[in-house]
ZADOLUM-595730 format. One line per field, with one value per residue (C-alpha): x, y negated, z. Coordinates in nm, 2 decimals, m for minus. Layout:
! ZADOLUM-595730
xx: c(X_...)
yy: c(Y_...)
zz: c(Z_...)
This chain:
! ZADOLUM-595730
xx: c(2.18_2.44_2.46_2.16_2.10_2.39_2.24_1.86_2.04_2.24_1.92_1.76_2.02_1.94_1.58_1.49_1.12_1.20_1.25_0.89_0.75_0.53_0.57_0.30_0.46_0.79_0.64_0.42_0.71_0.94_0.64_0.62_0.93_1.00_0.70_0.77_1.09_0.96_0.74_0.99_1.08_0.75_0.66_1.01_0.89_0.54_0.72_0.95_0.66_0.47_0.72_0.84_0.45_0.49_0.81_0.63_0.31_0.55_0.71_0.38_0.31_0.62_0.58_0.24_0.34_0.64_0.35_0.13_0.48_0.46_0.14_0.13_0.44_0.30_m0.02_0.18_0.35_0.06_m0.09_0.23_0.26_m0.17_m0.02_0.21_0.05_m0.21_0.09_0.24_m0.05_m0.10_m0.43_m0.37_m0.03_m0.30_m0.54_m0.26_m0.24_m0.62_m0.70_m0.99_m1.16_m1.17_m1.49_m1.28_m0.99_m1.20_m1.37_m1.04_m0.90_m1.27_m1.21_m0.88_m0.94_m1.22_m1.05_m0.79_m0.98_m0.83_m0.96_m0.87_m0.65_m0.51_m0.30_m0.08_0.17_0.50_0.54_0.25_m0.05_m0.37_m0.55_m0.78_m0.94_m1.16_m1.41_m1.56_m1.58_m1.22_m1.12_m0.73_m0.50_m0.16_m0.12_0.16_0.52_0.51_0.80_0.60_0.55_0.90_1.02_0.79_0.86_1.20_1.15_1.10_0.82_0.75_0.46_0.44_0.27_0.13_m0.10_m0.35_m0.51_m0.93_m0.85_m0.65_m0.87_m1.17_m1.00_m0.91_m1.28_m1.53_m1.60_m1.26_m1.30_m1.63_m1.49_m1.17_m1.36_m1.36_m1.51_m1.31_m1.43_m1.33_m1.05_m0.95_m0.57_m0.55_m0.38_m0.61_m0.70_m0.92_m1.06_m1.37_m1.27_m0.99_m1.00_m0.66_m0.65_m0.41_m0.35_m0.07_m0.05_0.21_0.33_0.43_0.53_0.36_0.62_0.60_0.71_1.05_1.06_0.98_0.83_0.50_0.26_0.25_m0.02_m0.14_m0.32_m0.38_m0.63_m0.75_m0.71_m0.96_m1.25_m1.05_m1.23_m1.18_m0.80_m0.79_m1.03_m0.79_m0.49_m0.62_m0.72_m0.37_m0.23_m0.47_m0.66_m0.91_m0.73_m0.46_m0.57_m0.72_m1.09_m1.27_m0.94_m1.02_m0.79_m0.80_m0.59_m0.56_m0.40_m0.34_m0.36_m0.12_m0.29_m0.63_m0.79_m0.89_m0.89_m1.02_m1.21_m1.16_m1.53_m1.70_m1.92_m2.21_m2.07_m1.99_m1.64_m1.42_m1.28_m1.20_m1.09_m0.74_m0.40_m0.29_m0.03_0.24_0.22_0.20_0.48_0.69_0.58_0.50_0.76_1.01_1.00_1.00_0.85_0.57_0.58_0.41_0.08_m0.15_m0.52_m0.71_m1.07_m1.20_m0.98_m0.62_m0.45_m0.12_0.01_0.24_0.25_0.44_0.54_0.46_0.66_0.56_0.79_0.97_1.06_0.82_0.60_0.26_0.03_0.13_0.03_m0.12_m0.22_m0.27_m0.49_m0.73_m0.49_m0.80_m0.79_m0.41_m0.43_m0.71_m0.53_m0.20_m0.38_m0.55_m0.22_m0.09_m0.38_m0.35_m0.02_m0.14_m0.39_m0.13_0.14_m0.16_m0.31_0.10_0.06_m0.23_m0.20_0.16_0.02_m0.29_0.01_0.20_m0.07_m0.14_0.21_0.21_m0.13_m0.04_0.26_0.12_m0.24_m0.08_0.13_m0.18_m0.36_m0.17_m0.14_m0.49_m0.55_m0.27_m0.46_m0.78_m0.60_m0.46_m0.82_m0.95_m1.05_m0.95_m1.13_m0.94_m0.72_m0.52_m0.68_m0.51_m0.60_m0.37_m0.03_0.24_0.52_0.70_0.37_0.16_0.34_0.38_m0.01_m0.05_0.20_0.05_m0.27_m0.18_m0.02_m0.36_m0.54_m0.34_m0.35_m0.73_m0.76_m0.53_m0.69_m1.04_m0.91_m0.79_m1.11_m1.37_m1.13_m1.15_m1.53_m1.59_m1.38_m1.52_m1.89_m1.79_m1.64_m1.94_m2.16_m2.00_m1.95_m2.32_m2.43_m2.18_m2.31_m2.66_m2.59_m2.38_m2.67_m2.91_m2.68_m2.65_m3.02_m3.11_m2.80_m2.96_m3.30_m3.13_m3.00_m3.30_m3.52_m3.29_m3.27_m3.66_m3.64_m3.44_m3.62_m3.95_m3.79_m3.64_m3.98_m4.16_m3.97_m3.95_m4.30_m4.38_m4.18_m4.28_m4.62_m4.60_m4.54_m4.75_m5.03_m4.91_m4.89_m5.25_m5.43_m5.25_m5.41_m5.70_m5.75_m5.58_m5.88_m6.11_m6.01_m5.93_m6.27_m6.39_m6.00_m5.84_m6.03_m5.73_m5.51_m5.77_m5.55_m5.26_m5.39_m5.54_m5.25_m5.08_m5.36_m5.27_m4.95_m5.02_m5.21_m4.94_m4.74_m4.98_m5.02_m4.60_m4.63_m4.87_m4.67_m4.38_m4.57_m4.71_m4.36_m4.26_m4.54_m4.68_m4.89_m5.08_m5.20_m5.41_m5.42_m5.71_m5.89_m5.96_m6.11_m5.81_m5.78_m5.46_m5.37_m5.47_m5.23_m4.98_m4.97_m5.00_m4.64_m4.49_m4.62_m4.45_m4.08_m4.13_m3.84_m3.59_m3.73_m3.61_m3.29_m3.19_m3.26_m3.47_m3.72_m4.08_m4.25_m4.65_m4.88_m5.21_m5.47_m5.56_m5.98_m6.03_m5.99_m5.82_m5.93_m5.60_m5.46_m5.37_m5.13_m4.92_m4.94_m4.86_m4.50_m4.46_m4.49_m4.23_m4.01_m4.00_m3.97_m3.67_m3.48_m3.52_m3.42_m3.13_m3.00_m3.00_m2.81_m2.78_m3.00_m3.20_m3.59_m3.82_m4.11_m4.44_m4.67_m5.04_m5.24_m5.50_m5.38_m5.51_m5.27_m5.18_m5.43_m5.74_m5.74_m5.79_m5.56_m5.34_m4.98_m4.74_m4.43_m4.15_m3.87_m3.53_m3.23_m2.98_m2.65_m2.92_m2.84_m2.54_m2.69_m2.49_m2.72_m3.10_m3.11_m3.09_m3.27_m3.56_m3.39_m3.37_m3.04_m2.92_m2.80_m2.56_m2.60_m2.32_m2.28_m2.54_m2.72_m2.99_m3.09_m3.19_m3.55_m3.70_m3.78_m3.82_m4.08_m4.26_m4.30_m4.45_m4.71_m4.77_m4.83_m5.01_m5.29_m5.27_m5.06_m4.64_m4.37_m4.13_m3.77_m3.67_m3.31_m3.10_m2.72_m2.62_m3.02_m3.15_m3.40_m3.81_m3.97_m4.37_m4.60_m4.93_m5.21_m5.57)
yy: c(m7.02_m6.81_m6.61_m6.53_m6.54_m6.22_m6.03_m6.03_m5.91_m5.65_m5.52_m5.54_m5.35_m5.05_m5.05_m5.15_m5.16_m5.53_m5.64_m5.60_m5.70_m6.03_m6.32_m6.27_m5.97_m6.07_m6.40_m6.16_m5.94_m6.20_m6.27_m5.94_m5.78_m5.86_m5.72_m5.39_m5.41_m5.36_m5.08_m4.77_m5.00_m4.95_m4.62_m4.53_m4.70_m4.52_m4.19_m4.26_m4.40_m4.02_m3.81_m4.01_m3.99_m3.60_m3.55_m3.75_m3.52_m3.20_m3.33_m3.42_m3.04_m2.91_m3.07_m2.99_m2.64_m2.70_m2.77_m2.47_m2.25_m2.37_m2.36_m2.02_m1.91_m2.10_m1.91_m1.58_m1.67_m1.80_m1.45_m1.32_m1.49_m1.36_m1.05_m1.11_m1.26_m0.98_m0.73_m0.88_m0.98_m0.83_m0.74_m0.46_m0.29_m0.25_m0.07_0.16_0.36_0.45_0.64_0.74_0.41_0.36_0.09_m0.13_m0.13_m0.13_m0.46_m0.60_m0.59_m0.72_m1.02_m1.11_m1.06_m1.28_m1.52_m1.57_m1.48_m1.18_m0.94_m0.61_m0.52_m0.19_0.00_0.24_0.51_0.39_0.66_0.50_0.73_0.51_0.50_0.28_0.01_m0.26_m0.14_0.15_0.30_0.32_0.65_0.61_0.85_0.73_0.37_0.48_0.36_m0.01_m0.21_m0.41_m0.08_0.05_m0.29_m0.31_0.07_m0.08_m0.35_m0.66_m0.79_m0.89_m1.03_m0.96_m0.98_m0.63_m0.48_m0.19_0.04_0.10_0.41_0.24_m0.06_0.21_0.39_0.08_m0.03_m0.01_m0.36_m0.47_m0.27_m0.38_m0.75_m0.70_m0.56_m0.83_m0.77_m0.83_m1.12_m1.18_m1.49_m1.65_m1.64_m1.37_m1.02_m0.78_m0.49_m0.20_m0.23_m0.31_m0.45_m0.52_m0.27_m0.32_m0.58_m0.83_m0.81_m1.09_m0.82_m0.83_m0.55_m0.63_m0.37_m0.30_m0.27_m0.11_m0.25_m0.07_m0.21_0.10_0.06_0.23_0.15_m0.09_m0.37_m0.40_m0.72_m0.88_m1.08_m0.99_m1.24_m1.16_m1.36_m1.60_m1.88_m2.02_m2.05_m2.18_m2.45_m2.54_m2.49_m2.77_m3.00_m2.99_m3.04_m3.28_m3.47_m3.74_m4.03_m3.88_m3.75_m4.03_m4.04_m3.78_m3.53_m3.24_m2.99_m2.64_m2.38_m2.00_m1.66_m1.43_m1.05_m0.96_m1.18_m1.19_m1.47_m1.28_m1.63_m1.93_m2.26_m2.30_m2.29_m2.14_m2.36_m2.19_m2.31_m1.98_m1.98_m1.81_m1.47_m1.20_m1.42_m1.37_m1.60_m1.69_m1.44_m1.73_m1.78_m1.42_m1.37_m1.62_m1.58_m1.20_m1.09_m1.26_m1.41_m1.76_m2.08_m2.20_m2.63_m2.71_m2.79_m2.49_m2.34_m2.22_m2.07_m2.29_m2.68_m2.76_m2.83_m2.98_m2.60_m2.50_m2.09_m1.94_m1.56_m1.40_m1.06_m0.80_m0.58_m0.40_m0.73_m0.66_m0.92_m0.84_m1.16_m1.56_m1.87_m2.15_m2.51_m2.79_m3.05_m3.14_m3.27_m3.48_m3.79_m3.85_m3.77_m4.05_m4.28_m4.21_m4.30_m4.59_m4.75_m4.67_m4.78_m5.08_m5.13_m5.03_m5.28_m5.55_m5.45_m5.43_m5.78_m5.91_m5.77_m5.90_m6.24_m6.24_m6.12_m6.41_m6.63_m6.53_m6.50_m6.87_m7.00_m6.84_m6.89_m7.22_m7.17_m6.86_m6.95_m7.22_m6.94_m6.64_m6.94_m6.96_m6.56_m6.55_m6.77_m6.61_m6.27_m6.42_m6.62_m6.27_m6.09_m6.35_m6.59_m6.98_m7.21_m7.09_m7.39_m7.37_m7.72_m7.70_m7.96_m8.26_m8.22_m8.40_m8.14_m7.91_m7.69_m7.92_m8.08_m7.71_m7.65_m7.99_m7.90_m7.55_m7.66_m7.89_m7.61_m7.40_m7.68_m7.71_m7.30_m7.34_m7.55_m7.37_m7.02_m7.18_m7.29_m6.92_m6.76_m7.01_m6.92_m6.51_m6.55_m6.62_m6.33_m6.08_m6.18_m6.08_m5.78_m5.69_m5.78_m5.48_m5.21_m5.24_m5.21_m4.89_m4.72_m4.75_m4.64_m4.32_m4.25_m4.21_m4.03_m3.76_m3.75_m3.71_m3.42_m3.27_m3.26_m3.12_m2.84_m2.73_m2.75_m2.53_m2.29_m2.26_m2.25_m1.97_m1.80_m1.83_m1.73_m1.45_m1.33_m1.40_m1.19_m0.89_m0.88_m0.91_m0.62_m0.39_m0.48_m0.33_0.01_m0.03_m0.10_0.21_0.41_0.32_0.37_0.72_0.84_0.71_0.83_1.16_1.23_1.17_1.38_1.69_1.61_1.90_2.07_1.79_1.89_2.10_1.83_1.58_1.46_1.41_1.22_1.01_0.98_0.85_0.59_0.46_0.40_0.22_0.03_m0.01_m0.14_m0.40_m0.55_m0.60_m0.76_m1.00_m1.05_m1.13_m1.38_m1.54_m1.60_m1.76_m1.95_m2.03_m2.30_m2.15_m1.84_m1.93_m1.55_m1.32_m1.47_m1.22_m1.28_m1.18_m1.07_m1.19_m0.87_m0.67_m0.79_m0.80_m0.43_m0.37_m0.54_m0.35_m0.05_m0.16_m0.22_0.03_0.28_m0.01_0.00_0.33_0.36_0.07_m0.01_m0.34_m0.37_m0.54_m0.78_m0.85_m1.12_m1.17_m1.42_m1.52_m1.51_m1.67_m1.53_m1.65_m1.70_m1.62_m1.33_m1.05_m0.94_m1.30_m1.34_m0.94_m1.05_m1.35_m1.15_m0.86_m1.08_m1.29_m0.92_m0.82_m1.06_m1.09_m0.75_m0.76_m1.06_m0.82_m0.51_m0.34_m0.39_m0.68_m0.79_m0.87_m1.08_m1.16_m1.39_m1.48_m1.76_m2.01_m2.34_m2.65_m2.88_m3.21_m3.37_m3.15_m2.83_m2.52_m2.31_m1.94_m1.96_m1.64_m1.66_m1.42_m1.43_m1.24_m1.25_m1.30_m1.50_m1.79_m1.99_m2.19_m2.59_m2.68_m2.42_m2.54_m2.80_m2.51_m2.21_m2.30_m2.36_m2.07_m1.87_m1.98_m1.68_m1.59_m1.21_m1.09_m1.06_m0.80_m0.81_m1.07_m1.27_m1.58_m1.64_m1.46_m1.78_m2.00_m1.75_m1.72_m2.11_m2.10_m1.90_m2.08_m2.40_m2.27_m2.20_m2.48_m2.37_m2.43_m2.29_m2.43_m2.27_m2.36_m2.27_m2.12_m2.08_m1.82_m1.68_m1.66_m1.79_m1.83_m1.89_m2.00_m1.95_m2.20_m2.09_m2.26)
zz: c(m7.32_m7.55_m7.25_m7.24_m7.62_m7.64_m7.36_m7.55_m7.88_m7.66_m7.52_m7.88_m8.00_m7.73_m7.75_m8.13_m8.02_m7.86_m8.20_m8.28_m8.00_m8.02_m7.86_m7.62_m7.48_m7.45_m7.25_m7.10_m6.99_m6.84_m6.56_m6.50_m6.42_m6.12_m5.98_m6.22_m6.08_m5.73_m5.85_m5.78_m5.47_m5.36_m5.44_m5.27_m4.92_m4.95_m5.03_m4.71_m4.49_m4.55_m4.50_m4.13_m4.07_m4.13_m3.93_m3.68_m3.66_m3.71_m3.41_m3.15_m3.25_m3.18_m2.83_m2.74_m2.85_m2.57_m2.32_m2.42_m2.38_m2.00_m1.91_m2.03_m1.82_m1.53_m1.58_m1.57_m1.24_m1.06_m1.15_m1.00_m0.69_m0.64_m0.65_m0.41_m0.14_m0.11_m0.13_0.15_0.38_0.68_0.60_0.35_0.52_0.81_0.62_0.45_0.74_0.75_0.41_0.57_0.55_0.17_0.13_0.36_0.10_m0.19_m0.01_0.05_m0.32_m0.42_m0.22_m0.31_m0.66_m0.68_m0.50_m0.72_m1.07_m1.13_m1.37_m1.19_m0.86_m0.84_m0.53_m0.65_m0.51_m0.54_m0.81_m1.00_m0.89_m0.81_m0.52_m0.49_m0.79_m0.75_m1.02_m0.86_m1.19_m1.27_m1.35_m1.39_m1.23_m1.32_m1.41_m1.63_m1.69_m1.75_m1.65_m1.37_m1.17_m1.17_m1.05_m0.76_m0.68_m0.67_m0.44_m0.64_m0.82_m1.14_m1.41_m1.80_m2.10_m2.25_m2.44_m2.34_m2.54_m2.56_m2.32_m2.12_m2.05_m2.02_m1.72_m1.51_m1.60_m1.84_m1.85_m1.94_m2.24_m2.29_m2.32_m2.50_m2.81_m3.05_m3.44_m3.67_m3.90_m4.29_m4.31_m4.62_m4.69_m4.43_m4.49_m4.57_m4.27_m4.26_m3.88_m3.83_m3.52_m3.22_m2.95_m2.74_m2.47_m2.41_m2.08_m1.79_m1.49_m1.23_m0.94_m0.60_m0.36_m0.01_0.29_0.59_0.94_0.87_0.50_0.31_0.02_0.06_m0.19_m0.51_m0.57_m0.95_m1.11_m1.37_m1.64_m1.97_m2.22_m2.45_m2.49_m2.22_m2.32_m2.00_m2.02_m2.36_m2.27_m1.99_m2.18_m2.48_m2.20_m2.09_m2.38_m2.55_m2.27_m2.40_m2.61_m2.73_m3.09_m3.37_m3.37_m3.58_m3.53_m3.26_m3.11_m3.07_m2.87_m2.95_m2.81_m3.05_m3.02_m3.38_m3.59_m3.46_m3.22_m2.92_m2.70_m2.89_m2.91_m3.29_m3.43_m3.72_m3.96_m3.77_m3.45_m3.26_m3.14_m3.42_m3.22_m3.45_m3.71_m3.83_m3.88_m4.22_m4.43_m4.39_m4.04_m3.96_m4.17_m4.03_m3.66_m3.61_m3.88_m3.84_m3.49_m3.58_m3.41_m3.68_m3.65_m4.00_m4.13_m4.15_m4.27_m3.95_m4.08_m4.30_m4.26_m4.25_m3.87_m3.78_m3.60_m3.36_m3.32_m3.08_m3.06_m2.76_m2.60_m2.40_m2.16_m2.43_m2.63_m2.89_m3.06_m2.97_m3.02_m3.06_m2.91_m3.08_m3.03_m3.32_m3.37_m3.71_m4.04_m4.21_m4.02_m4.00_m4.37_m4.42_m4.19_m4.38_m4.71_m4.59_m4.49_m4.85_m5.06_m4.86_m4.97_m5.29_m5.34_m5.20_m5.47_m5.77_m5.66_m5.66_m6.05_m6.10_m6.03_m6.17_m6.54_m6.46_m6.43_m6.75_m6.94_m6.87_m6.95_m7.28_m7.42_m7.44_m7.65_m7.82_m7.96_m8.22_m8.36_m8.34_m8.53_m8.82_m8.87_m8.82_m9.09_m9.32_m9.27_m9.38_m9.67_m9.77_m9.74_m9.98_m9.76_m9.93_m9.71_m9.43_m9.25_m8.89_m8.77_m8.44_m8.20_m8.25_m8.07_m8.07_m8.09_m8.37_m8.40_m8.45_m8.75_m8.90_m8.87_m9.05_m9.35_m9.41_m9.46_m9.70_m9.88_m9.88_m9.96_m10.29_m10.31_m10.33_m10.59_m10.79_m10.74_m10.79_m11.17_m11.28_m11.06_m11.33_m11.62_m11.52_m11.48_m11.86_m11.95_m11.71_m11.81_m12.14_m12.06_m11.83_m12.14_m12.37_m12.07_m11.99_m12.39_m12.39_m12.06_m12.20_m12.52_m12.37_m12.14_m12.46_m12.67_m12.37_m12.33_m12.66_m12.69_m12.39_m12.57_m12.89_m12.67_m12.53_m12.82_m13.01_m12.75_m12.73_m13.13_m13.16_m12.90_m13.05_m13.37_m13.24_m13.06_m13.31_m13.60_m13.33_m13.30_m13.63_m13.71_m13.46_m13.59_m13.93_m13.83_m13.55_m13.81_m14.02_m13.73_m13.62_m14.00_m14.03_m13.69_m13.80_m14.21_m13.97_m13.74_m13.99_m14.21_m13.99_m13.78_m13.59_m13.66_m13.45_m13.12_m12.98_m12.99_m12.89_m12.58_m12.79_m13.08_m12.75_m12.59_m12.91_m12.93_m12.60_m12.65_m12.97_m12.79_m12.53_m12.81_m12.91_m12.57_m12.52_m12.89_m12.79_m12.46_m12.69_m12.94_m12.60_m12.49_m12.79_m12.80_m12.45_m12.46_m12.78_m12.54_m12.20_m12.14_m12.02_m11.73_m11.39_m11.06_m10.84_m10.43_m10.33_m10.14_m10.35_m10.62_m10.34_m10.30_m10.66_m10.71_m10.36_m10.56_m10.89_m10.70_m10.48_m10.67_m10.58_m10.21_m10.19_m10.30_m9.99_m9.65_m9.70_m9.44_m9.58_m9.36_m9.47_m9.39_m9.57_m9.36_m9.76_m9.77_m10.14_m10.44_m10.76_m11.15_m11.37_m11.57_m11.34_m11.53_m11.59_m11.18_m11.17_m11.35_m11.16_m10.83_m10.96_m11.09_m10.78_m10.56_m10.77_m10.75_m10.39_m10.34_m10.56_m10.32_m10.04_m10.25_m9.92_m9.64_m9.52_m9.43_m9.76_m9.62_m9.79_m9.73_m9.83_m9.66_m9.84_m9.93_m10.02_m10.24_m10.15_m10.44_m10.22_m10.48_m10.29_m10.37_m10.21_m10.20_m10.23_m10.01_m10.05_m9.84_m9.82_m9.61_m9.84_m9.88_m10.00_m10.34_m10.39_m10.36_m10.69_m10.84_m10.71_m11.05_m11.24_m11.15_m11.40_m11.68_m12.00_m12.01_m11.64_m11.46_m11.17_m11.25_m11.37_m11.78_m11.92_m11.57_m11.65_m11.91_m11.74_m11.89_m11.57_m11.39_m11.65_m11.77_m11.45_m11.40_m11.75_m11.65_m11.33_m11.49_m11.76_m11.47_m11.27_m11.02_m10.91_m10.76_m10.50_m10.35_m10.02_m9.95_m9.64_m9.72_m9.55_m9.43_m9.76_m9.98_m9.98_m10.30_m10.26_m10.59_m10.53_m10.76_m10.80)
């Protein structure tokens, strides 16, 4: 036990965390380590498992490959020893001496190249000059140097693997070239290429010589078999190397030959079905295999899925790569197998873990939920909670006796808390007594102030008014008896200034009307104001008219609607100065360029009055919400100093109500602001 005490302190000392870890975990953690311990154990088996499944597919590939490599040599020499037999049957050397009788060695060569599935059968010279073809067709004169022809001129025979060009598979016959012409196709991950499609011909032919009865050499047998389009031999060649059984069920195989890096000889498939010739090989493999000469054993993307792959380079005469070989077999359901064994062992390991935490969670709930009990109840305690006891079933060890003793300790805690909680009541009814008779008496005393405020405000704005216009009266009045006494006295003399003296009459007038608009602001409910019958539009364009020097001098678009048919009973002039005042200060939200809407429909208020409301709109920055509360009362502004006097809207409302009518704002921070006057 100290043993074992020293090592948990030790390990407490190197992780701190352990110190803070409940008792729960830590019981929690002792059940479960063994099967955490064999975690990495298992995830290092499944990790080892995958890679010997890999090494084992890399290497099934790397033998069917093996296979391919041999059935494609023992294709080339069974197209060798063809050759041969014709060249030294006794049939052609008889016909050598005859030139004159060219169908029957033209029928000969037929015959023995359809026997054996060739794809053409040439007689040469032993210097390489043709004679005779077995495509009537051919128009070749020289077979030309390959290595096949100067070994048979030599004597011996011999079979490779070359490729001809377009003209040269045209010459020995047209259908040849006909066949080996292969579109090219777009592959992904393939290197790019410009043709449009494969011309050349990938062609196994083999030379024999033709001896006389002395030995000579006299004439040289060509033969051979296209590859392209082959389908034939690849079919063959996957049946050999993956007959019926041998792959998983839902795998396939598929076989390929190669001319560079395009299938000229396939049974790999498109999506559409068609076999995929004139697709190309992958920029790795082709890298690694055409480049570089290497033997490609590795997984690999053929057309459109991934395929265990064996490639193998294949050379012509001159040692040159010229095409590859391929064989491989469908990745997806070795990969799904190869998964399915590991999520089996999966499952296995996580059900281990699972019943193994089931396990300690059962040992420990037993000796943890006495303990959780009692901090659950301390928590509540602390929250407030008095009534709170442990009241664990009774037990008969050391827990049990501590849930008894603590809560025989809350129990006394209770009492003693509910004493001071009935003495602290009486004081904080008092207190709550006072603080209410103070709030209410502050809320009063700011109301009333409030009040004060704005009745002083009003006063000396009506006192103010009032003294202006009664001083501009007086001379007004002066000014108005002189004119007077001054036309009736000059009489008939006056008539050449007779406009004048008018004109000065008017603007006396002029004077008298803002007079009484001053005395009507200082005193607005003691004037109702003339009384017109009003057409909504037409008042609208009267205003436009009245702003329209501010219109000019930016680039505010106006926006009209009028659908208003009734007609209003107010003083045009009042509304008029509503309107304007609204219009201004719309446009002096938008200082440089924006859209100024206004719109007039009928109306009918929510208390059935019919009514026309007067919408004007703007596009501005909107109104700040802390200032909505305050846009009707006298002196508020957020022009800046000497800008505005902050009686504009308080003014218009006055007039609004006055008739009848309201006005309502409707804000958009950030899109602007709509104001809506609603007259009777």
């Amino acid at each position: 036990m100290t043993a074992w005490r020293t090592g948990w302190e030790r390990l407490e000392q190197r992780w701190p965390l352990l110190r803070w870890a409940s008792i729960r975990r830590q019981l929690l953690m002792l059940g479960v380590l063994p099967v955490l311990i064999a975690g990495p154990l298992l995830v290092l088996v499944l990790y080892l498992s995958a890679t010997t499944y890999d090494r084992l597919l890399i290497q099934k590939v790397r033998a069917d490959l093996a296979t391919a490599a041999n059935y494609f040599e023992r294709v080339m020499d069974v197209t060798g020893r063809s050759v041969s037999a014709l060249a030294d049957s006794a049939a052609l050397v008889r016909q050598l001496p005859h030139p004159t009788a060219p169908e029957a060695l033209g029928e000969l060569l037929q015959r023995h190249q359809h026997q054996h599935r060739l794809d053409f059968v040439c007689l040469l010279t032993p210097d390489g000059q043709v004679l005779r073809c077995t495509d009537p067709q051919a128009q070749v004169q020289s077979y030309g140097a390959w290595a096949v022809v100067h070994a048979a001129s030599a004597g011996g025979s011999r079979t490779e693997l070359d490729v001809f060009s377009a003209a040269q598979l045209a010459a020995l016959s047209p259908a040849l070239a006909h066949t080996a012409r292969i579109p090219l196709q777009p592959t992904a991950n393939a290197v790019p290429d410009a043709r449009a499609e494969e011309a050349r011909g990938l062609l196994v032919h083999s030379a024999a010589p033709v001896h006389d009865a002395h030995g000579t050499v006299q004439a040289v047998l060509v033969g051979g078999v296209l590859l392209n389009r082959n389908t034939g031999f690849v079919d063959h060649l996957n049946e050999i190397v993956y007959p019926p059984g041998v792959l998983l069920g839902g795998s396939h195989s598929t076989a390929t030959v190669f001319l560079g890096d395009v299938r000229v000889a396939t049974n790999v498939r498109l999506p559409e079905g068609d076999r995929a010739m004139g697709t190309r090989v992958s920029a790795a493999v082709r890298e690694a295999v055409l480049e570089r000469g290497e033997r490609w054993h590795d997984r690999a993307f053929v057309v459109r899925d991934w395929y265990v792959s064996g490639y193998l380079p294949l050379m012509d005469s001159r040692e040159q790569r010229v095409g590859m070989l391929y064989v491989g077999f469908l990745e997806a359901p070795f990969a799904s197998a190869r998964r399915g064994a590991q999520t089996l062992v999966l499952g296995v390991f996580i059900g281990m873990l699972a019943v193994g935490l089931w396990l300690a969670r059962r040992l420990s709930l037993s000796l943890i939920r006495p303990v959780e009990r009692m901090h659950q109840v301390m928590s509540e305690v602390e929250a407030g909670s008095l009534s709170a006891r442990v009241q664990l079933p009774r037990r008969a060890d050391e827990l049990g006796a501590l849930a008894e003793h603590f809560d025989r300790l809350l129990t006394r805690l209770e009492d003693q808390t509910r004493e001071l909680r009935q003495r602290g009541a009486t004081l904080d009814a008092e207190v709550a007594t006072r603080t209410g008779e103070l709030e209410a008496a502050l809320t009063e005393l700011r109301t009333a102030q409030r009040q004060m405020i704005r009745q002083e405000q009003l006063a000396a704005i009506g006192q103010l008014t009032a003294g202006v216009a009664h001083e501009i009266n007086n001379p007004v009045a002066v000014i108005q008896g002189n004119l007077d006494l001054m036309r009736e006295r000059l009489g008939d003399h006056a008539r050449p200034v007779r406009d004048e003296i008018s004109l000065i009459r008017e603007q006396v007038q002029r004077i008298r009307l803002i007079v009484a608009k001053l005395l009507q602001f200082s005193r607005p409910s003691e004037y109702a104001g003339q009384v017109d019958t009003i057409l909504p539009a037409a008042v609208v364009q009267d205003c436009l008219l009245l702003v329209g020097h501010l219109l000019r001098r930016s680039r505010i678009a106006v926006e009209q609607q009028c659908s208003a048919t009734r007609t209003l009973h107010a003083s045009r002039n009042e509304l008029q100065q509503v309107l304007v005042n609204l219009l201004v200060n719309a446009l002096q939200a938008m200082p440089e360029q924006g859209v100024l809407s206004v719109h007039v429909r009928d109306q009918t208020a929510a208390d059935g009055r019919p009514g026309v409301a007067f919408t004007i709109s703007d596009t501005g920055p909107g109104i700040p919400p802390e200032h909505l509360d305050k846009l009707f009362q006298p002196f508020f502004t957020t022009k800046q100093h000497g800008a505005g006097t902050g009686l504009g809207l308080w003014v218009s409302r006055t007039l609004v109500e006055r008739f009848g009518g309201h006005i309502e704002v409707e804000n958009r921070p950030g899109a602007g602001a709509s104001f809506t006057v609603w007259m009777p």
